[in-house]
N, C-alpha and C positions, 0 to 999 in steps of 0.2 A: 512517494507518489501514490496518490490513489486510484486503484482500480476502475474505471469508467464506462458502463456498457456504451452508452452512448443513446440515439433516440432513433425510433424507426425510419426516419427522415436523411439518416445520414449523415447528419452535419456534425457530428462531436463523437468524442471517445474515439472505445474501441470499432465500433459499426462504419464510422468512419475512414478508420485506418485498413479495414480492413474490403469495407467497401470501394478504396480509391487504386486499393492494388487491383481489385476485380475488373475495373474499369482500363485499367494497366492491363491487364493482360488478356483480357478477351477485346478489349476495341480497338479498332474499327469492325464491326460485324458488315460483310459485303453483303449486300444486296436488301440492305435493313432500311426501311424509310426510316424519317426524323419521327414518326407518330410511333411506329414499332419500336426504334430505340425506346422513345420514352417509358414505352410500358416494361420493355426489357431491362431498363435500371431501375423501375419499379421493383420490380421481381428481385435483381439483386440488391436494391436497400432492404426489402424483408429479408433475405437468407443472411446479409452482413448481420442484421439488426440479433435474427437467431443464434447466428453463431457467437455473438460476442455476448450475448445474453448465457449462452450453454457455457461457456472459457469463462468466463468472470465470474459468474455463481460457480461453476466446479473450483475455483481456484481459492476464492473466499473459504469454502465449506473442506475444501482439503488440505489446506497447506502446512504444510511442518517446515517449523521454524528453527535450525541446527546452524550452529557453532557461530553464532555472531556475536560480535562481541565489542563494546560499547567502551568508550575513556570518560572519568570523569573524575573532577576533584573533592576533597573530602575536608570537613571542617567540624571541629569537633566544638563545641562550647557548652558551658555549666557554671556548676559549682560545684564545692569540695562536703557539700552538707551531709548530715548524718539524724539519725534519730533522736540524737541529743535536743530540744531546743533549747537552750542554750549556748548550744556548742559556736564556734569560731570556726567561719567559711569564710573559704579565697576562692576567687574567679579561677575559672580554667578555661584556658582559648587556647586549642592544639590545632596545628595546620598539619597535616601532612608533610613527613619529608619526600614523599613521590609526588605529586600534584595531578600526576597520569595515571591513575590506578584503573584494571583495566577488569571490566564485569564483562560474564557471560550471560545473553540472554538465554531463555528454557522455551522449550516450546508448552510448555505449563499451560492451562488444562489443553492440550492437545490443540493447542496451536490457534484457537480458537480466540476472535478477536484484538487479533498484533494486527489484520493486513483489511483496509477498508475499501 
């Protein structure tokens, strides 16, 4: 999944998710006309918009990537050739006798580029 700040408008991503808790938890504001609201979820679509702007570039820019670790299957194929030309070559198709062989990823160069 990718990282998503979202748009200053509120409607996607993170700005979003983070804008509808806002909304969740401070409304009903008493004694707020409908025109004050409006300007009042103005106000919180920019500070969502900021804050998921701050979280999502910090997290891109810092992340370290430990101990994950990946399956996949292996399949070997060639031939048997040599510096000879002349020489007499036989196919070689080796499958795996595990089929689940199991890779760690690295956080190689410093994590930089795995998380979009």
């Amino acid at each position: 999944m990718a990282l998503i700040i979202g748009d200053e408008n509120g409607t996607q991503g993170m700005t979003k998710a983070i804008y509808d808790k806002i909304r969740d938890v401070m409304e009903p504001i008493d004694g707020a006309s409908p025109e004050q609201l409006e300007d009042i979820r103005a106000g919180w679509k920019k500070l969502s918009h900021a804050i998921a702007h701050g979280v999502v570039s910090h997290i891109k820019s810092n992340m370290e990537i430990r101990k994950i670790k990946t399956i996949d299957r292996v399949s070997v194929q060639g031939d048997t050739g040599n510096a000879d030309p002349g020489a007499h070559h036989h196919g070689v198709d080796i499958d795996a006798e595990n089929n689940d062989l199991e890779f760690t990823e690295t956080n190689y160069p410093a994590g930089q580029g795995h998380v979009e």
